[in-house]
C-alpha positions in Angstrom: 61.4 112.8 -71.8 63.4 116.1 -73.0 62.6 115.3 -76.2 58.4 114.8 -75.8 59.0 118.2 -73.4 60.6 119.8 -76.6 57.8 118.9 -78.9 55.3 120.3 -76.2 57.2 123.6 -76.2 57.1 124.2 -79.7 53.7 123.4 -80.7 52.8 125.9 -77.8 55.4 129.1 -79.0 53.7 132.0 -80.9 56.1 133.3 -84.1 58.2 135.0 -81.7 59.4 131.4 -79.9 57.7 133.1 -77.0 55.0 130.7 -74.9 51.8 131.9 -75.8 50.1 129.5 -73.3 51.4 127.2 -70.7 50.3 123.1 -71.5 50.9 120.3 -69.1 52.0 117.0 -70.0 48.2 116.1 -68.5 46.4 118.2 -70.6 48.3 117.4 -73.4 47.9 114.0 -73.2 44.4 114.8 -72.7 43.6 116.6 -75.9 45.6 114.6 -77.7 43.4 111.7 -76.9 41.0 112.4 -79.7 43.4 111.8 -82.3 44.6 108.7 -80.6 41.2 107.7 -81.4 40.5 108.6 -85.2 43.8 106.6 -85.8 42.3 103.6 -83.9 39.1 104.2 -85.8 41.1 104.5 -88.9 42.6 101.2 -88.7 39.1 99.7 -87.7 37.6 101.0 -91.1 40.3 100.1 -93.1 39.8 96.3 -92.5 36.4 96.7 -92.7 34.5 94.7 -95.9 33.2 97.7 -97.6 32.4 95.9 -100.8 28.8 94.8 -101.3 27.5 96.0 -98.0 28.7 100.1 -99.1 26.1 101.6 -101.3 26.8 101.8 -104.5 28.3 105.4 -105.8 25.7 107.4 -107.6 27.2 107.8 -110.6 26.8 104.5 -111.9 24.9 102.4 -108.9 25.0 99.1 -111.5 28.8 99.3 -111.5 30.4 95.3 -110.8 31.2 95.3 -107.0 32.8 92.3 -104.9 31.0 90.1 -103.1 31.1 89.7 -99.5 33.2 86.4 -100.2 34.3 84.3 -102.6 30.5 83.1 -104.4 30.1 79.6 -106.9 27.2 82.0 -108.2 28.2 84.9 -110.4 24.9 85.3 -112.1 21.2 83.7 -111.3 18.0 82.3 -113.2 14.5 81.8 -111.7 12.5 80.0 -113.9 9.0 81.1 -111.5 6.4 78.3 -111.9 3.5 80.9 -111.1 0.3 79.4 -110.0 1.4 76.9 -107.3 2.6 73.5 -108.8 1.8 70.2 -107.4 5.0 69.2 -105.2 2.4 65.7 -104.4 2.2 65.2 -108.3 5.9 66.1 -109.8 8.5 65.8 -107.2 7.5 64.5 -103.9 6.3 60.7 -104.2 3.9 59.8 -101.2 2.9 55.9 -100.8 0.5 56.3 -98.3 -1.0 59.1 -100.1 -1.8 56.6 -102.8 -3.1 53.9 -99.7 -5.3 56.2 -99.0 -6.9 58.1 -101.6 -10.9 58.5 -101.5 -10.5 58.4 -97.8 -10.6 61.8 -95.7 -7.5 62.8 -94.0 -6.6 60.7 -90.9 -7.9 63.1 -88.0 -3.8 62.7 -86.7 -2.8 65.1 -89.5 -4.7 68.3 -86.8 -6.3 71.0 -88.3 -4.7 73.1 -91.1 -5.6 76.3 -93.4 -7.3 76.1 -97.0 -8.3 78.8 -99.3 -11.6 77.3 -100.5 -12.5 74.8 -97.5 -11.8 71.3 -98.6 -9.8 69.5 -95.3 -12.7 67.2 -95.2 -12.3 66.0 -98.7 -11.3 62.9 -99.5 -7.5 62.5 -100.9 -6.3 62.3 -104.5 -3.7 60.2 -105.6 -0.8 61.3 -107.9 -1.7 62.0 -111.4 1.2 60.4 -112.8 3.5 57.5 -111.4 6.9 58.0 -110.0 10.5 56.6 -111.1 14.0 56.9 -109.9 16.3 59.1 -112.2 20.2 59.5 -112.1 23.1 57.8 -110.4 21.3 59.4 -107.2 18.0 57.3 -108.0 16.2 60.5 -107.6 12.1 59.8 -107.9 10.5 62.5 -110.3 7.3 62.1 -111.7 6.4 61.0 -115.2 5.1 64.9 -115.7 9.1 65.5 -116.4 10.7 63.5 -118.2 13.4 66.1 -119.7 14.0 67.4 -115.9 14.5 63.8 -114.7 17.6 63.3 -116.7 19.2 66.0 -114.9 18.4 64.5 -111.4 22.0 64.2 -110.8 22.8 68.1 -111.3 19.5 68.8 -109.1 19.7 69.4 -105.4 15.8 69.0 -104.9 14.0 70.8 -101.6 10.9 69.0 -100.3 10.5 71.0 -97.3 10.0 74.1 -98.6 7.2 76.3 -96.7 5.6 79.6 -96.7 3.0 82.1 -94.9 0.3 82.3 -97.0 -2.8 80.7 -98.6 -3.8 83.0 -101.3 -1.5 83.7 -104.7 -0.7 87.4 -104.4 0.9 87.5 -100.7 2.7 84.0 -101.4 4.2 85.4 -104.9 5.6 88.2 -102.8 6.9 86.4 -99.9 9.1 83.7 -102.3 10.2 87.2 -104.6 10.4 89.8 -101.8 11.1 88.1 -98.7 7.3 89.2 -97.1 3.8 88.7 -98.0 2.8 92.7 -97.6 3.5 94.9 -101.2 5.6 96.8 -101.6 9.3 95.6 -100.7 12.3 94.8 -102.6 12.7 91.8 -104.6 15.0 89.1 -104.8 16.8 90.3 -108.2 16.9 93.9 -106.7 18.6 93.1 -103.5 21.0 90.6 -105.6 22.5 93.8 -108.0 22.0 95.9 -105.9 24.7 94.0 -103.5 26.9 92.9 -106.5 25.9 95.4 -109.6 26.4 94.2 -113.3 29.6 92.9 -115.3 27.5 94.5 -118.8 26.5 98.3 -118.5 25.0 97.6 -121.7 22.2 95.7 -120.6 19.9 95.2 -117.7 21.2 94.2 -114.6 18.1 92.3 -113.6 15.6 90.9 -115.9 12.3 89.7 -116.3 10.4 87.9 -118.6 6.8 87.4 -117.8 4.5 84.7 -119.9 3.4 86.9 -123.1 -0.3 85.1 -121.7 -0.5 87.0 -118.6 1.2 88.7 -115.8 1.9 86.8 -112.5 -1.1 87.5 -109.4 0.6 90.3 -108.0 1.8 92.2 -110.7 5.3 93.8 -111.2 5.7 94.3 -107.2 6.8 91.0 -107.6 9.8 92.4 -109.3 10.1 96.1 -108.1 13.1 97.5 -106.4 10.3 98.8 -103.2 12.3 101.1 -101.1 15.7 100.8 -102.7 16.7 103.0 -105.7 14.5 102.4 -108.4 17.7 101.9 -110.8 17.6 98.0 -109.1 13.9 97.0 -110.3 13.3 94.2 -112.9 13.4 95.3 -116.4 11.1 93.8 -118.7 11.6 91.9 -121.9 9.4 89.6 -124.1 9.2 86.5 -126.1 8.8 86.8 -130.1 9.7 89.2 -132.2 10.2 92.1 -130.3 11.4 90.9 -127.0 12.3 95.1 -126.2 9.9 97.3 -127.1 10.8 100.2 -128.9 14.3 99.6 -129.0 14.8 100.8 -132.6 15.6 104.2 -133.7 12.9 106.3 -136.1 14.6 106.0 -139.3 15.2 110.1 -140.0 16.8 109.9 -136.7 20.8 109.7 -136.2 22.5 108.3 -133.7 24.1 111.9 -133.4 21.1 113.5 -132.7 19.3 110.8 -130.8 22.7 111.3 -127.9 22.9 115.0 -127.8 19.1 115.1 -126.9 19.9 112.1 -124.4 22.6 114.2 -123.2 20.2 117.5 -123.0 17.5 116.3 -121.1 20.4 114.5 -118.6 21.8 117.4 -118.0 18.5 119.4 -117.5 17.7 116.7 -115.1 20.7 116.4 -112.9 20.1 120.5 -112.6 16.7 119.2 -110.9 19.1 117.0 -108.4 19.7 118.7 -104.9 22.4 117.6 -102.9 20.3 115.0 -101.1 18.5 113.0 -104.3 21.3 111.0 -105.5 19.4 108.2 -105.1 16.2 109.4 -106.1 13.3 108.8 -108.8 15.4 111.2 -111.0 18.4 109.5 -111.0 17.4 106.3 -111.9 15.6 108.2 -114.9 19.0 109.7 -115.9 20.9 106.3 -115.4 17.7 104.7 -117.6 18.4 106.8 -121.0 21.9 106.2 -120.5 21.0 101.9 -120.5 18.5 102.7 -123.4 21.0 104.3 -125.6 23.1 102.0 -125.0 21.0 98.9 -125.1 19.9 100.3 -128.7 23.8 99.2 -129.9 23.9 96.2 -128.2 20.7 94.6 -127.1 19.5 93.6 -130.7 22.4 91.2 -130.5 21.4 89.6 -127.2 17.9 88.9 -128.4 19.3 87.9 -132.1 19.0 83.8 -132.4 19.7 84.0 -136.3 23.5 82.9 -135.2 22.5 80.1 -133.0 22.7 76.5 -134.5 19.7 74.5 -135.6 20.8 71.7 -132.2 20.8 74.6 -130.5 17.4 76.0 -131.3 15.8 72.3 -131.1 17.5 71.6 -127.5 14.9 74.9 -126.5 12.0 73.4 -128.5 12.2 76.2 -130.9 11.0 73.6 -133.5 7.8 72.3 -131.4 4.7 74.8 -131.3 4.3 73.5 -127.8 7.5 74.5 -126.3 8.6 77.3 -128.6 7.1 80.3 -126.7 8.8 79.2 -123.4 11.9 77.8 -125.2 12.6 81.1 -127.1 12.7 83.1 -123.7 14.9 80.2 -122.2 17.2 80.7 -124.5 17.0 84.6 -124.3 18.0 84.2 -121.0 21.4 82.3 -121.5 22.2 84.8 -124.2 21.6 87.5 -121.6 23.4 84.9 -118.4 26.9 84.7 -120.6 27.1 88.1 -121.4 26.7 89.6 -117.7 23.4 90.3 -117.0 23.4 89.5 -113.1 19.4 88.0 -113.0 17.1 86.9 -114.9 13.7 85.8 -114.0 11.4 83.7 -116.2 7.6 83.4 -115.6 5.7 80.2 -116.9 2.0 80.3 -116.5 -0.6 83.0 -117.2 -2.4 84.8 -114.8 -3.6 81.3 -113.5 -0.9 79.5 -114.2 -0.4 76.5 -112.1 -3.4 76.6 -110.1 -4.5 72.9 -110.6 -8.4 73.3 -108.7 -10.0 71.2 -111.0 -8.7 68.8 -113.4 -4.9 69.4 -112.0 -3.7 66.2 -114.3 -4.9 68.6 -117.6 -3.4 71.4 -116.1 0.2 70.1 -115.3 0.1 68.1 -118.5 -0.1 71.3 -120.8 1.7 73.8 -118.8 5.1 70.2 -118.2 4.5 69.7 -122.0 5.2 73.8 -122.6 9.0 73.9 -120.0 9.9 70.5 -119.4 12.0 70.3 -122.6 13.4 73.8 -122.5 14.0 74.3 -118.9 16.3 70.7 -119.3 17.5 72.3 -123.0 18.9 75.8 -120.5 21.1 73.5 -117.9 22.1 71.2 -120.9 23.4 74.1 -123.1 24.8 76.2 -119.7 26.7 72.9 -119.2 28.0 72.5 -122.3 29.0 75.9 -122.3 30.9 75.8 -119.0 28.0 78.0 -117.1 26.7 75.9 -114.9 29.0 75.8 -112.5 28.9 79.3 -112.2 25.2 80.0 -112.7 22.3 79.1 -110.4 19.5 78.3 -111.5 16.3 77.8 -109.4 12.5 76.1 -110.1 9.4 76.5 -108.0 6.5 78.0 -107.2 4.9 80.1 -104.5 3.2 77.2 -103.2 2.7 73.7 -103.5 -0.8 72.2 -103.4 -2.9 70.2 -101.4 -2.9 66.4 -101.0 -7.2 66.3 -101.0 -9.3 67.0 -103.6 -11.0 69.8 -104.8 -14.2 68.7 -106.5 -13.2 65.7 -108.2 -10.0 66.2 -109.7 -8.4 69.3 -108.9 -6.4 70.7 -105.7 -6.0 73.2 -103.9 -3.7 75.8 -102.3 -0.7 74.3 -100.2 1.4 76.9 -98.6 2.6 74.3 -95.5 4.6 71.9 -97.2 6.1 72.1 -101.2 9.4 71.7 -103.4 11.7 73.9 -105.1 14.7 72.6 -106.8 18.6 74.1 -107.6 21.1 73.6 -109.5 24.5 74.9 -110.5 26.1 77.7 -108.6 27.6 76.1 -106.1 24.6 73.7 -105.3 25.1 70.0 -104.2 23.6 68.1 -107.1 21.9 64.5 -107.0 20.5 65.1 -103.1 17.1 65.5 -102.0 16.9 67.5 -98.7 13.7 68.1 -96.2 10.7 65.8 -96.3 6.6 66.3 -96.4 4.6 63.8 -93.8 3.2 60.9 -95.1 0.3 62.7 -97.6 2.3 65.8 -98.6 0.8 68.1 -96.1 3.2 69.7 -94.3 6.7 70.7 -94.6 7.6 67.9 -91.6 12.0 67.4 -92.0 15.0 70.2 -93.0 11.8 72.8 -92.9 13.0 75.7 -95.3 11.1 78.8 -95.2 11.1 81.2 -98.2 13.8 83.4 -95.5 16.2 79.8 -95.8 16.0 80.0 -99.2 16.9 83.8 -99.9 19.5 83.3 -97.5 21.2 80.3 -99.6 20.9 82.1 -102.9 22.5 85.1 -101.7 24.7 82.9 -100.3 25.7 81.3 -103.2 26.4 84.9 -104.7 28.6 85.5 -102.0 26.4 87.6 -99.9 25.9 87.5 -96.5 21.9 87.8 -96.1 22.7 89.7 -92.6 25.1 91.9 -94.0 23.0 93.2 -96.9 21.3 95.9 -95.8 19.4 99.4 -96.7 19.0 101.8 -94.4 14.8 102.8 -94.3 12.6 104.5 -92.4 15.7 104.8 -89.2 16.0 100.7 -89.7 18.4 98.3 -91.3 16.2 96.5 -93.8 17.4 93.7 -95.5 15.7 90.4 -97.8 15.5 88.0 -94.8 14.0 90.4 -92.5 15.5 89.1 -89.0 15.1 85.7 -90.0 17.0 83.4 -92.5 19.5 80.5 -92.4 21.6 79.0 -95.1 20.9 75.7 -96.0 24.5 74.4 -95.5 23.4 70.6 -96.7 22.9 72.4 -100.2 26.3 73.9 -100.8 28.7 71.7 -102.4 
């Protein structure tokens, strides 16, 4: 006690040793209380995870950063099937849908939304038949033969469902997490949680079909309210995947940096205090990437290196599946030297939308990424990717199990497939199940919120945890919704 009386004493003497103000051991303990706090809250913060769920520093918001835990998934390719593929006719085999066809639906189905009004119609068969593929005896449908012999790396999801009837609000609920424009997308929320392992390239790219864009545009893609630095970037099939990536000839490299440099540095001048995450900075952070992308990038997108097997395994040799093929193959050049995500579109503007004649449609657009969507999880195998890469098919829709006039059919948004593979996904299973006609999404119901949730998962991010502060809210990609789909994890 002498001693605690001592040290009471002398933090209360004046430079003469003289009291200049009496303290009790109350008040001291009192004040002192405060302090006995911070350390408290020091300790607190110091076990605190402040990896992915801290915002990236300013200087260089793409730089790697750990993952909430230990992820199968260090990088990630959606290949999007825009357009709304035919869950009924590729992956989800329905007997009864086949007893019945020409018939209406059976009035026990209830009532259900359409997008041109054909519930009374009578209901189309499969196009194609189904067989059992793999070890797993997987059923795929004729329409993919190349896929099929994967079955056994594929964990296949027929109870996938979303919110929405019409293209544009469905593509941004299964990229975005929400069916309103204007949020950030999957690939965004994904480096912006875990950055880039390549400053020299893109974080997160995107390469649309050279035919036309996606319904919906780039919002499909766009960072929304997080720093624009985490939107898609977009590259191209053929000859010039990145447009103006070379230098003017009587340009050096010398003078091409110090006027990089010059208009960065008039730029960050612009910055106050407060903008570090502003328009402007992503600008300055963009000339930085194009500089450097103009040393390294024509490598990436160089295939002159890459072995005839290689370049038929895409379909580089077929006119058919050489457009699609070439970016498939772009992508695991970009994948294995550390961009984070890479999206592929196949389909133009209309894409997959089967209304009439949807055997015609599906035939061209499975003859044009059958063989190079099964050449990308052949080669990342080979290559020791796959187990480290995910790679996810679908749509943003299925479509309906009537017809629509006499061969085609419509929207489905209440019942469709998406498959995985890679990354930490249980191969050879088939999880969730349509009713008996492909309707509705009926068994293991995933929402496009389940499914963000396990691919961030897989990455090693938990979907609750990732979060941006907006607008005096926590946002995050699964809204306040989202569970992992544990029967996919291996």
């Amino acid at each position: 006690m002498s001693n605690e009386l001592s040290f009471v004493r002398s933090r209360c003497t004046g430079p003469s040793g003289f009291a200049t103000r009496p303290v009790s051991r109350r008040s001291f303990l009192r004040r002192a209380g405060g302090g006995f706090g911070a350390l408290a809250l020091a300790s607190m913060l110091s076990q605190r995870d402040l990896s992915a769920s801290e915002a990236p520093t300013p200087a260089n918001p793409l730089a790697p950063r750990l993952p909430h835990f230990a992820g199968k998934a260090e990088r990630v390719v959606f290949l999007f099937m825009s357009g709304g593929p035919s869950h009924v006719d590729l992956f989800d085999p329905k007997p009864e849908l086949i007893r019945l066809a020409g018939q209406p639906i059976p009035e026990s189905f209830g009532s259900f939304k359409t997008r041109r009004a054909v519930a009374k119609n009578k209901l189309l068969p499969p196009c194609r038949p189904f067989a059992r593929h793999g070890q797993c005896g997987m059923e795929i449908s004729s329409f993919l033969p190349h896929i099929a012999g994967h079955a056994d790396d594929i964990c296949l999801l027929r109870g996938c469902y979303g919110d929405s009837v019409t293209h544009p609000e469905s593509v941004y609920l299964m990229n975005t997490g929400s069916i309103l424009m204007g949020k950030p997308s999957l690939g965004a929320w994904a480096t912006y949680g875990l950055g880039t392992e390549n400053q020299n390239m893109p974080a997160f790219v995107v390469m649309p079909d050279p035919s036309g864009w996606v319904k919906g545009g780039a919002p499909a893609w766009g960072n929304g309210f997080l720093p624009a630095t985490y939107q898609g970037t977009i590259l191209r099939g053929g000859k010039q995947p990145i447009l103006n990536l070379n230098t003017p000839n009587d340009v050096s490299p010398q003078q091409q940096l110090a006027t990089v440099n010059l208009i960065n540095q008039l730029n960050r001048e612009s910055l106050s205090p407060d903008e570090e995450s502003s328009e402007l900075t992503a600008r300055i952070s963009a000339y930085e990437l194009a500089f450097r992308m103009q040393s390294h990038a024509p490598e990436v997108v160089d295939i002159s290196q890459e072995t005839e097997a290689t370049k038929s395994l895409y379909g580089l040799d077929n006119k058919t599946t050489a457009e699609f093929g070439l970016r498939c193959l772009f992508a695991r050049r970009m994948l294995e030297r550390g961009v984070r995500f890479v999206e592929l579109y196949c389909g133009d503007t209309n894409g997959w939308d089967g209304h009439s004649d949807v055997d015609g449609n599906h035939s061209m657009l499975c003859a044009q990424s059958d063989l190079p969507v099964a050449g990308l999880l052949k080669d990342l195998k080979s290559r020791g990717l796959l187990d480290s890469t995910l790679v996810i098919w679908g749509g943003e829709f299925g479509r309906m199990p009537m017809s629509e006039g006499s061969n085609g059919r419509d929207h489905n948004p209440h019942g469709f497939s998406m498959w995985f593979a890679g990354g930490g996904v249980k191969g050879g299973q088939v999880i969730g199940a349509t009713d008996d006609v492909g309707l509705r999404a009926v068994e293991d119901r995933m929402h496009a919120h389940d499914i963000h949730a396990t691919i961030l998962h897989l990455m090693g991010l938990d979907h609750t945890r990732l979060t941006f502060r907006h607008n005096g809210r926590n946002e995050r990609l699964t809204d306040v919704a989202g569970t992992v789909i544990r029967k996919a994890l291996a």
